[in-house]
C-alpha positions in Angstrom: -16.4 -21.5 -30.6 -13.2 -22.8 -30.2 -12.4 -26.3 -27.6 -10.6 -26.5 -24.8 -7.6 -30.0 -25.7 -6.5 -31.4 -22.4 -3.0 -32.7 -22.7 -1.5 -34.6 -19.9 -4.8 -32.6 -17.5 -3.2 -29.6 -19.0 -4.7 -27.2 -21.0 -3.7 -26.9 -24.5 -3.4 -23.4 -25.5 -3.7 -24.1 -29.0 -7.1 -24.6 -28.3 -7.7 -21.2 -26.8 -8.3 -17.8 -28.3 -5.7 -15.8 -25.8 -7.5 -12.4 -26.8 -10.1 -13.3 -24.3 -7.5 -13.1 -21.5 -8.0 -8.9 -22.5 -11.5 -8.7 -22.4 -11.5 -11.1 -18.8 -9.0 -8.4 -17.7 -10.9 -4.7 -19.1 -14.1 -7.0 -17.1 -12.1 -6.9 -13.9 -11.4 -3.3 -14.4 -14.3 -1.8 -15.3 -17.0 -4.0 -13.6 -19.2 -3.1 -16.7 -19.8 -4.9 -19.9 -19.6 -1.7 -22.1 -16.5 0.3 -20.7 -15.0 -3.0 -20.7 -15.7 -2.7 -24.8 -15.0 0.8 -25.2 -11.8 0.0 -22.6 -10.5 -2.6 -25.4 -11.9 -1.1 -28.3 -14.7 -4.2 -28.8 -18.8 -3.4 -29.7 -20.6 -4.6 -27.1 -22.3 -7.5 -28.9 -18.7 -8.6 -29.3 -17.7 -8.2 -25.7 -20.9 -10.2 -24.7 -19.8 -12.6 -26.8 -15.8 -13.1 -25.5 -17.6 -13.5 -22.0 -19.8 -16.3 -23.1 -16.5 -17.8 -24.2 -14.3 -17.3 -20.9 -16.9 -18.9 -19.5 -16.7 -22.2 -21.4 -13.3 -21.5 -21.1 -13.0 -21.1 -17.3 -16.1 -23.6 -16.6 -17.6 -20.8 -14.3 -20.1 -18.1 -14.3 -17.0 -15.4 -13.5 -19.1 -12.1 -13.4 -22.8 -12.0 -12.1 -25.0 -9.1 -13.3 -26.4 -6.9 -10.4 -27.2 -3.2 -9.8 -23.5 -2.6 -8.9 -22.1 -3.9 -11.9 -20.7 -7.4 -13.2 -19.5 -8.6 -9.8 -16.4 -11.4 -10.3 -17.3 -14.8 -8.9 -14.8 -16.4 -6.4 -12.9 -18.2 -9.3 -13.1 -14.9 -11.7 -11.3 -13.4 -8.3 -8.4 -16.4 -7.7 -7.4 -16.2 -11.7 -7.2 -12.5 -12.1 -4.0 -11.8 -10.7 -2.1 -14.5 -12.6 -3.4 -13.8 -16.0 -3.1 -9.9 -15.1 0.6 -10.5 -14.5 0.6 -12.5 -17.7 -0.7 -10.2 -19.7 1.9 -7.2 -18.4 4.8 -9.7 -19.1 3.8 -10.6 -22.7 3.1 -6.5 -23.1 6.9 -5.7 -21.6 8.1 -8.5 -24.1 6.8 -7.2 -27.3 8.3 -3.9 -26.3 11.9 -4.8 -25.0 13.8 -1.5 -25.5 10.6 0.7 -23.9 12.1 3.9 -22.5 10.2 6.3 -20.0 10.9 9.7 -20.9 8.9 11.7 -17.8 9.2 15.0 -19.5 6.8 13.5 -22.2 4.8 11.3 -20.2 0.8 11.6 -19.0 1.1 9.5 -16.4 -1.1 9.3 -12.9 0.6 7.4 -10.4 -1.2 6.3 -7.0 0.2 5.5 -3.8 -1.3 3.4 -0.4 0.4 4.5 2.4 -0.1 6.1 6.1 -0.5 9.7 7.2 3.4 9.5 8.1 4.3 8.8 4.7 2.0 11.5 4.1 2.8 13.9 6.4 7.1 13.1 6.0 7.5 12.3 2.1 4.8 13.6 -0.1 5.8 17.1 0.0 9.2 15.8 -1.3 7.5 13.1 -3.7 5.3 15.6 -5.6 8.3 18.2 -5.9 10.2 15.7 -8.0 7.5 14.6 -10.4 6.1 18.0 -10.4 10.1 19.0 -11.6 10.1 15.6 -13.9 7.4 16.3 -16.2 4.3 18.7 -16.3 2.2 15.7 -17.3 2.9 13.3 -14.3 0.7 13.4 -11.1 0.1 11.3 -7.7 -2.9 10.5 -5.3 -2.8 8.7 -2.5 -5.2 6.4 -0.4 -5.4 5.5 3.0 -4.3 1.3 3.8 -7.2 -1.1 4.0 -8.0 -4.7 4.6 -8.4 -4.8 0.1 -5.1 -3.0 -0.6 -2.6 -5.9 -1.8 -5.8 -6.9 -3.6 -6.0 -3.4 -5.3 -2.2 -3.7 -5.8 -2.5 -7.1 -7.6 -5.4 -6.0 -9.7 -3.1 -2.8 -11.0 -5.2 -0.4 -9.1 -2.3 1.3 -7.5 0.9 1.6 -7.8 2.5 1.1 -4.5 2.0 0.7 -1.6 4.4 2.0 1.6 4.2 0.1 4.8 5.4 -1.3 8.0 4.8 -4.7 7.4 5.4 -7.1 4.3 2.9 -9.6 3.0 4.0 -13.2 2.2 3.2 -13.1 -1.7 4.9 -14.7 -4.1 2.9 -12.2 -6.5 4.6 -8.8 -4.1 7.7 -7.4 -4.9 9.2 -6.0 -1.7 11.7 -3.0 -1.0 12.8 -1.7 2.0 13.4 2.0 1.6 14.0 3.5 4.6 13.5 2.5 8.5 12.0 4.3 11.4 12.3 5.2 15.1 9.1 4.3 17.6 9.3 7.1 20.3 6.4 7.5 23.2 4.8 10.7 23.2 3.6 12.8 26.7 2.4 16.5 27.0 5.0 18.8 28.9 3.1 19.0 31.9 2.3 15.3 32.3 1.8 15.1 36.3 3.1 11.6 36.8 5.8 11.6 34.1 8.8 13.8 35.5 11.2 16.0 33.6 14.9 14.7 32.9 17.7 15.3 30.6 18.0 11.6 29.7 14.3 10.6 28.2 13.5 7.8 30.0 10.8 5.8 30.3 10.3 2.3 32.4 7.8 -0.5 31.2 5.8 0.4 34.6 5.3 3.6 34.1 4.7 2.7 30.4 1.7 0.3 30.7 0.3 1.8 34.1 -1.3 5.2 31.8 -3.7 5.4 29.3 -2.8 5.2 26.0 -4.1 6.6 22.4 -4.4 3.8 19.5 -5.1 3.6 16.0 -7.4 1.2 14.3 -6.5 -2.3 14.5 -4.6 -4.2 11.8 -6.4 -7.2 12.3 -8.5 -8.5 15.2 -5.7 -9.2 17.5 -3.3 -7.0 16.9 -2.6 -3.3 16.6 -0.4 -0.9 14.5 2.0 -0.6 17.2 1.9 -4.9 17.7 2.1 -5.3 14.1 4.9 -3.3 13.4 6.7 -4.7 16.1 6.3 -8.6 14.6 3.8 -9.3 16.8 5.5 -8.4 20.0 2.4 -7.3 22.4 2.1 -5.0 25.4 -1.2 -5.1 27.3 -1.7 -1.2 26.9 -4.8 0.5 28.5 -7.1 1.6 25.5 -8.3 5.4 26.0 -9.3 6.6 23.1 -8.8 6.0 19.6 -8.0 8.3 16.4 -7.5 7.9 12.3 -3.8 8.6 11.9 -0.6 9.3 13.6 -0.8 13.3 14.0 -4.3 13.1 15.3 -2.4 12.0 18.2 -1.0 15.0 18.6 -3.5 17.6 19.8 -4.9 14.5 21.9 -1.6 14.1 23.8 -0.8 17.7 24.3 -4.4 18.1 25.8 -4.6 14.9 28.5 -2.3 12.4 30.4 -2.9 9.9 27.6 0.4 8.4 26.0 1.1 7.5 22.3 3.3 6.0 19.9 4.4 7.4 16.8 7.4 7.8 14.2 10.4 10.0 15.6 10.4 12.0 12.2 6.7 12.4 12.7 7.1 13.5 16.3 10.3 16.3 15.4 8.0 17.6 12.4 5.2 18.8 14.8 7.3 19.2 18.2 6.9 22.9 17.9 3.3 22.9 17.4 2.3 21.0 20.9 3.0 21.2 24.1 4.4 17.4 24.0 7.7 15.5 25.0 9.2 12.7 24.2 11.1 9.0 25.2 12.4 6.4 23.9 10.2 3.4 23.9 10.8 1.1 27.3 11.8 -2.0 25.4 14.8 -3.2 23.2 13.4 -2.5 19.6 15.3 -2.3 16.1 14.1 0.8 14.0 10.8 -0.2 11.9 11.6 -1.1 8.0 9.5 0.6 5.7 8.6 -1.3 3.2 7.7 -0.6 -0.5 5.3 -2.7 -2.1 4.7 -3.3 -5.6 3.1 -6.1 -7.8 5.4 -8.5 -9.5 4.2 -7.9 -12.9 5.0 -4.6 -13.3 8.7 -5.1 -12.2 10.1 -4.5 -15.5 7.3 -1.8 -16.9 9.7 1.3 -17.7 7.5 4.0 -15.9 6.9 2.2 -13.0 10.3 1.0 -12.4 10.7 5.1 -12.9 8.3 6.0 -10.2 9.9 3.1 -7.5 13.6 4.8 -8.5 12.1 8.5 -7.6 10.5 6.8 -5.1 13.4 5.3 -3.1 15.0 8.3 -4.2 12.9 10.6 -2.2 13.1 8.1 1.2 16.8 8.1 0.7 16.8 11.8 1.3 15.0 11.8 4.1 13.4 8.4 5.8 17.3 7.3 6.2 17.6 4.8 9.4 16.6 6.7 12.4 18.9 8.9 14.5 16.6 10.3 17.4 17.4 14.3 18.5 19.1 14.3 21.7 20.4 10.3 22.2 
């Protein structure tokens, strides 16, 4: 059992077998004891062992045993991502002239994003990996209050979004920017046909409107992607992505807010019209998200260049049909 030297209340490293840093981190992947072994190539015995360790090490339980798993204690939770980062540096190092060769690879990349991103790019996105290699693939999952988390834990890969996080551990792109228009079915009675797409902030807030889930408890999607800016709209109904609202817009008086690329992809398919938004707004950055660590990891740093690549084709800034 090695001990911990403090030197000037620092730790001395010295003292401090830095091959438990892997097993904390195949731990905080797997959640269980023994794919954490089999994950680092360890017997269990041994891998019961390096925990006993960490947690002289750490001075904290870091992983309680329960019918879900090894569950990471609040300190286990506050470490990970520095020593996970750590870890991916000191890996990168050792390798220095690492090359990505994606006609080679086996390599499953994972995305957080919207159902624009979705809906606009990942037609496009799986084209060029499915061109770049036969080995390489992509899923993609919805956002959620845990994705930075999941980002920071190497869970996924990216994430694409409206709005950045302050992190110093979140690298941050912007790779394209989008258009906000407001969305009415043709035949809207109170909402009158002109050639110039007009809409006041009356007329605006006096209908009902279509919402997705909140972002947080006091603010919206819309709200959010806006800075914060809010507008006291009257809450009709509420659906899981942006071409949900759709169907519900071509089908009642309801208005809604969604991306112009979104809105000229599915135009033909509803009975819907559209205006510009009724306020002064800048076209919404869209921001790629990725965690510091793997900024210079070869095949990720791949997938962010096909990535931007992609957006650069076709989430360029904005330019609305018919303004």
């Amino acid at each position: 059992m090695s001990i911990i030297c403090m030197v000037d209340n620092k730790v001395n490293l010295r003292s401090v077998d830095l091959n438990l840093l892997a097993s904390f981190d195949a731990l905080m992947i797997e959640g269980n004891l023994t794919r954490a072994a089999d994950r680092i190539g360890l017997s269990q015995p041994a891998m019961s062992a390096a925990l006993q360790r960490l947690r002289l090490t750490f001075h904290d339980e870091l992983f309680v045993r329960t019918r879900q798993g090894m569950i990471p204690t609040p300190r286990a939770i506050d470490v990970y991502s520095p020593i996970r980062e750590a870890l991916t540096l000191i890996s990168s190092t050792l390798i220095p002239n690492e090359e990505f060769d994606p006609a080679r690879a086996e390599r499953s990349y994972s995305v957080v994003a919207d159902n624009y991103f979705e809906s606009v790019a990942l037609g496009p996105l799986m084209a060029r990996l499915q061109q770049s290699g036969s080995g390489l693939s992509l899923a993609t999952y919805g956002l959620a209050s845990d994705s930075i988390s999941r980002l920071l834990r190497m869970e996924v890969d990216l994430i694409v979004d409206y709005v950045r996080p302050e992190s110093d551990l979140v690298q941050a792109q912007i790779i394209g920017s989008e258009k906000l228009l407001v969305i009415a079915r043709k035949s809207h009675p109170r909402l009158s046909v002109s050639a110039t797409p007009t809409l006041s902030m009356a007329q605006y807030l006096a209908e009902e409107h279509v919402f997705l889930p909140l972002r947080s408890r006091e603010r919206s999607q819309l709200e959010f992607a806006l800075g914060g800016r809010e507008f006291p709209r009257k809450r009709a109904a509420q659906v899981q992505n942006f071409t949900s609202m759709l169907p519900v817009v071509a089908a009642t008086d309801y208005l809604a807010v969604i991306p112009a690329r979104l809105f000229h992809l599915y135009e033909k398919a509803f009975a819907i019209r559209w205006f510009h938004f009724p306020a002064d707004i800048e076209p919404i950055p869209l921001w790629m998200l990725w965690a510091k660590s793997l900024q210079n990891d070869a095949s990720h740093r791949w997938f962010r260049e096909t990535v931007q690549s992609v957006a650069n084709d076709i989430i360029q800034p904005a330019n609305v049909k018919g303004k």
